[in-house]
N, C-alpha and C positions, 0 to 999 in steps of 0.2 A: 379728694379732687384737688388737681392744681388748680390752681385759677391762673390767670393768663397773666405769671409771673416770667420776665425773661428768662431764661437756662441756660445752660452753658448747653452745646450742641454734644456735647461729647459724650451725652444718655443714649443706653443702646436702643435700639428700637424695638418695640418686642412686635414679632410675627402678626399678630393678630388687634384688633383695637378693641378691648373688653370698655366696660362702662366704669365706673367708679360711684360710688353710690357719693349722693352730697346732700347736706342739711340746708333749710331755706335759713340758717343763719349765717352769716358771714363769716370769711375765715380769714383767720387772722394771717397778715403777710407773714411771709418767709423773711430770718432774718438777713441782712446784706452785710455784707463787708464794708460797700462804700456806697458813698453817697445812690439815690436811685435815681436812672437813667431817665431819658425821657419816654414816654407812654405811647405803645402801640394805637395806632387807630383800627376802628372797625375795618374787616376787610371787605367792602360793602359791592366789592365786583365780581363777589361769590355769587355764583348762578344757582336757581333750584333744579335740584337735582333730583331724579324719582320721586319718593312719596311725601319728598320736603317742602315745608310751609313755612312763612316767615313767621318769625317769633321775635319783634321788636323789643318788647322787654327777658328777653333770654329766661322766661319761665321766672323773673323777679328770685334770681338767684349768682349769691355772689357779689350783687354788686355789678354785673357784666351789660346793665342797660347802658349803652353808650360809648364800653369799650370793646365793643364786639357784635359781629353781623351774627347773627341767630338763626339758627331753624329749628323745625322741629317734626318728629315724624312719632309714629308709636313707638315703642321700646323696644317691643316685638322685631323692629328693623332697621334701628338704631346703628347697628354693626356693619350690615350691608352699606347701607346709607355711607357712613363712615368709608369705608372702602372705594365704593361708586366716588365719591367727593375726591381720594388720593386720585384711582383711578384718570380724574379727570385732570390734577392738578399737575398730573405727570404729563399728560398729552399735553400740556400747555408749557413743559419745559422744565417744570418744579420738582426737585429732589427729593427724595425722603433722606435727612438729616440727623435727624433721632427723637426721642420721644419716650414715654411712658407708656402703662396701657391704659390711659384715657386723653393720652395726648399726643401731637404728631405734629416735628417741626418741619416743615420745608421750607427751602431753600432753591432761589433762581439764580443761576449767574449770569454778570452781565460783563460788560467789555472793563478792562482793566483791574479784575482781580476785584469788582466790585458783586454781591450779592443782595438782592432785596431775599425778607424772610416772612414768612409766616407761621404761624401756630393753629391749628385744629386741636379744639378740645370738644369730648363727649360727657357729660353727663347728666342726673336726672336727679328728681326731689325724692327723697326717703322719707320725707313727712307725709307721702300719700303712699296708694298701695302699689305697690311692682307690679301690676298685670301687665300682661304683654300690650293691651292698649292703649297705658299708660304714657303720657306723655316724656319721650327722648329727647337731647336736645345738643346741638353741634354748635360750635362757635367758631368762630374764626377772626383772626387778630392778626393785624401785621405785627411785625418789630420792625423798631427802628434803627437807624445806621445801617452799616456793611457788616453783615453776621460773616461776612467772612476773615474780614479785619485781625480776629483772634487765631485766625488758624498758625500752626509754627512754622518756623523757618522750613523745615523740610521739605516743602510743597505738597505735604500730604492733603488731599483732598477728601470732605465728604462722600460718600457712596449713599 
């Protein structure tokens, strides 16, 4: 599991949003080249969506109490759930950017070349048992600055 570390956008996005299995113990950051930026806030104007329930402590995993708005649904619909949420973030203007398969960055543009961003992360505790009514769990995070800032000269855009 990522944890709601920033990325370079330029991960492909894979079709589908699988889970990634995660331990209740902490994971160690990723290392950085430079210094690290400043910290996403929760994205706390995330709506529930279908069978989602708030999950204020993000299932006490990670680390993610506080830097990230939480839900949580059975596992069992975890993916749908997952989907329904791009789904809506698209109606609302939001990109799909790229991601892994337990993560999905979007990206909104705004006037003058400027982009607010977000991150959607999926996963769930491996220290209990995978049934399907197991407790799933979504996160969601802004990033900070102009995610579009890095794009290259060419004017290639996101899709």
């Amino acid at each position: 599991m990522k944890t709601l570390l920033i990325a370079a956008l330029a991960v492909t996005l894979s079709p589908t949003l699988t889970l990634a299995k995660t331990q209740a113990a902490p994971v160690a950051p990723a290392p950085q080249a430079a210094a690290p930026g400043p910290q996403g806030a929760p994205a706390t104007d995330t709506p529930l969506l279908g069978a989602a329930q708030p999950s204020p402590d993000c299932g006490n995993l990670h680390g993610l109490n506080g830097r990230a708005f939480c839900v949580t649904a059975p596992l069992a619909g975890i993916g749908a759930l997952a989907e329904t949420y791009i789904a809506h973030f698209e109606s609302q203007g939001w990109l799909t950017a790229g991601g892994d398969d337990n993560r999905v960055v979007l990206i909104r543009r705004k006037e003058g070349g400027v982009c607010d961003g977000m991150q959607m992360v999926a996963f769930y505790d491996t220290a209990g048992p995978a049934a399907p009514e197991s407790p799933g769990y979504l996160g969601f995070a802004t990033i900070p600055g102009n995610v579009c800032a890095g794009q290259p000269a060419g004017g290639a855009t996101p899709q």
